[in-house]
N, C-alpha and C positions, 0 to 999 in steps of 0.2 A: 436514550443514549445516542451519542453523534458521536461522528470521525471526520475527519476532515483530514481528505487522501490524496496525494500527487497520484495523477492517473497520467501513464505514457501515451505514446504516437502509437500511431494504428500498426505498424509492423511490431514493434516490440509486445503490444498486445496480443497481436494475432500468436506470436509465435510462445507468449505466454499458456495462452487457452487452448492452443495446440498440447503440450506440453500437461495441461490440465487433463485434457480430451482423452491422451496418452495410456497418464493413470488412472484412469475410467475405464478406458477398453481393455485393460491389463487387469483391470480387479483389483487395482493396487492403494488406489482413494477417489472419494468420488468427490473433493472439496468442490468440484465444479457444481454440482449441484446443492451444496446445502447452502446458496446464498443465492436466493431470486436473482436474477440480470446482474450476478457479481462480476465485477472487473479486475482484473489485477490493478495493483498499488502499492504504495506503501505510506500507511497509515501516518501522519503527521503528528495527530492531535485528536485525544479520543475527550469529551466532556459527559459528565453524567446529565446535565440540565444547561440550558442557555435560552435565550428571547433570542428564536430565529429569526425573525425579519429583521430585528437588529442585529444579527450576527453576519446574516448576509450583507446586508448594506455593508457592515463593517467591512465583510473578506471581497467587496468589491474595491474598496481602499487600500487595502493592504497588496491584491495582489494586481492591479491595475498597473504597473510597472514592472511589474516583473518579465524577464524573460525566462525560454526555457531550458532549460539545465541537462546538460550532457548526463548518463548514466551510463554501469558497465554494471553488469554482472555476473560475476566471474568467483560466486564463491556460493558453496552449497552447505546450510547450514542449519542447525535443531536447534529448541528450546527444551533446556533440561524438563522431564516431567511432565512436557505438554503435549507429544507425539506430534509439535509440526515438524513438519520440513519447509526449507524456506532459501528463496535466490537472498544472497546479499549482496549490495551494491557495492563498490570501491567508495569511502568513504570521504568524500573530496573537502577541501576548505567549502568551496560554494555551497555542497549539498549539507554542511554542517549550519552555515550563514542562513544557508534558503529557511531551515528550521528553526533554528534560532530567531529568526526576526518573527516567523511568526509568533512565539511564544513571547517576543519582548512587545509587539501589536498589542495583540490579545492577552495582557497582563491583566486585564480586569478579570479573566475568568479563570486562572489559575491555579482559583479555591476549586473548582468542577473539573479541575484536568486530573486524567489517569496521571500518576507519578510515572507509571512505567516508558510514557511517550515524550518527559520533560527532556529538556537539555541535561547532557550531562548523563543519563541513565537510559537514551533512545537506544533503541537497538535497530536501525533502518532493513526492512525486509519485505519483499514479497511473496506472500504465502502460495505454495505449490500446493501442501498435501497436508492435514490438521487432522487431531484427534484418531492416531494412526497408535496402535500397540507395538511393542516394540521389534515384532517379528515384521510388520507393517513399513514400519519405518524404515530399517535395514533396507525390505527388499524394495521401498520407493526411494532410496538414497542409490541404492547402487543402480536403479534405471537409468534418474537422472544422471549421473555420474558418467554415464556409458555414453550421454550425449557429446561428451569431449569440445562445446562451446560455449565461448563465454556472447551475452547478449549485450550488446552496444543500443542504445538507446536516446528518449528523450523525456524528459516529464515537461507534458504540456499541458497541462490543468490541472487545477485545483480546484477539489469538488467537498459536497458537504451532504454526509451520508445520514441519512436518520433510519435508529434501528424500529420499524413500526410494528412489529408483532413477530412472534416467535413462535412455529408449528412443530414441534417435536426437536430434530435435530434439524429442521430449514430454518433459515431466516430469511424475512423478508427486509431488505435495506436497501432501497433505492435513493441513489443521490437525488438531492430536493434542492442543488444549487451547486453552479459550477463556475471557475470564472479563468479563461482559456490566458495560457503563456504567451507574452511575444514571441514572435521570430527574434533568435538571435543574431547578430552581426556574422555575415559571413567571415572567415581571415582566409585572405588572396596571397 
């Protein structure tokens, strides 16, 4: 299995895994730990199979223009049934375009894409707290809640996760290919 993740600027990270750390030392989820060297993101494109070296050459094409994309996140949010908890971004034209074109790119492998990350049915999020019961979830909702701000950010890379073995409730998924945003255009 692959992902292929917008991963932010080092402030909006730090302050993420801060936030992670949080509900660790509270007892509240320990999501930091069940993903080796996991980063905060938000999942683009998940495929069950692809030819990675040709995938990468590809996502060196596809995001070799790109600059990086303003974020906010300003909304705290679950998936019915699934005990995450999860930042949602303000949902802008650009960050809807930025995903879109990768799906209209990578149209050849569209048959290997999760439906759940397509256009049209994404639900753009960064996961705080996952696989939380519902007593869980409550009390990691109303932490975060208590933090009273919203995170302004940047997504400066694009990276491409491979999930390589599974130990119980860890995953081990380290990115195996990244390919960094430009600086955008100041406006004076």
């Amino acid at each position: 299995m692959y992902w292929v993740a917008a991963l932010f600027d080092e402030k909006t990270e730090e302050l993420i895994k801060q936030l992670w750390e949080e509900l660790r030392e509270e007892s509240i989820s320990f999501y930091a730990d069940e993903i080796k060297d996991g980063r905060p993101h938000i999942t683009l494109a998940s495929y069950s199979e692809l030819d990675k070296q040709k995938f990468m050459n590809e996502m060196e094409k596809c995001y070799a223009n790109e600059t990086e994309k303003e974020i906010c996140f300003n909304t705290l949010g679950s998936f019915l049934n699934y005990g995450t908890l999860f930042f949602s971004p303000t949902v802008t034209t650009e960050l809807l375009q930025f995903h879109g074109s990768h799906y209209e790119f990578f149209e050849s492998y569209n048959e290997y894409a999760n439906p759940l990350y397509t256009p049209g049915k994404w639900i753009p999020h960064c996961t705080l707290a996952n696989k939380l019961s519902e007593a869980e979830l409550a009390e990691a909702f109303q932490y975060c809640l208590k933090r009273h701000e919203s995170i302004m950010g940047k997504i400066t890379e694009v990276a491409l996760i491979e999930l390589v073995e599974e130990q119980g409730e860890n995953l081990d998924a380290p990115i195996i290919f990244s390919v960094p945003l430009k600086k955008g255009e100041r406006n004076v």
